[in-house]
C-alpha positions in Angstrom: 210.9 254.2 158.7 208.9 256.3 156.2 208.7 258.9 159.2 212.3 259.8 159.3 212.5 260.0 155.4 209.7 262.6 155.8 211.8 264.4 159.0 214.6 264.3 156.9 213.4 265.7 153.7 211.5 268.2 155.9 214.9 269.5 157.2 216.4 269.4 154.3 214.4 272.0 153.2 214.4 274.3 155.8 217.9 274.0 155.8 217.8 275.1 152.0 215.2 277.8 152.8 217.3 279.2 155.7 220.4 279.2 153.4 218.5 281.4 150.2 217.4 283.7 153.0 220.9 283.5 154.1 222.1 284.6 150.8 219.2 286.9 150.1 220.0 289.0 153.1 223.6 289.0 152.1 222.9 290.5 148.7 220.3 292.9 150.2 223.0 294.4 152.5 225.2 294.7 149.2 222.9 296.6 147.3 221.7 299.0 150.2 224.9 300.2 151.1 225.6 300.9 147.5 222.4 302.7 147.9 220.5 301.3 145.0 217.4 301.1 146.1 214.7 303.4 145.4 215.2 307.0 143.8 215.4 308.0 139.8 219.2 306.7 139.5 218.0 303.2 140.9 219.6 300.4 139.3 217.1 297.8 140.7 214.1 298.0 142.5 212.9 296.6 145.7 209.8 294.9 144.0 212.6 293.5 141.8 215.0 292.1 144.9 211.7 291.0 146.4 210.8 288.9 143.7 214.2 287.5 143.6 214.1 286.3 146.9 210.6 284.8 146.5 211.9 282.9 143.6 214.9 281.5 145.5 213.1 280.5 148.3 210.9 278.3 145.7 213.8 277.2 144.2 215.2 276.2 147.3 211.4 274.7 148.7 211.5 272.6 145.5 214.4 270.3 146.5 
């Protein structure tokens, strides 16, 4: 019994992982073709939508 419980909670965050990376490549689509990234004029950087990511992915890790 504890085995499934760990299969299961195992899933569940892969399944949350795959859904902020779902999101995260949703958003980084958005902001490309508005072509904010890079250049003077750049309203966000791609350090800054990196870092964005990584902290969803935690968030999402975390459960």
């Amino acid at each position: 019994m504890p085995n499934r419980m760990i299969s299961s909670d195992s899933s569940e965050k892969k399944r949350r992982a795959a859904a902020a990376r779902a999101r995260f490549d949703k958003v980084a689509l958005k902001i490309a073709s508005e072509h904010r990234f890079g250049g003077p004029d750049a309203e966000i950087t791609e350090i800054e939508i990196m870092e964005e990511a990584t902290r969803l992915v935690r968030e999402a890790l975390k459960g």
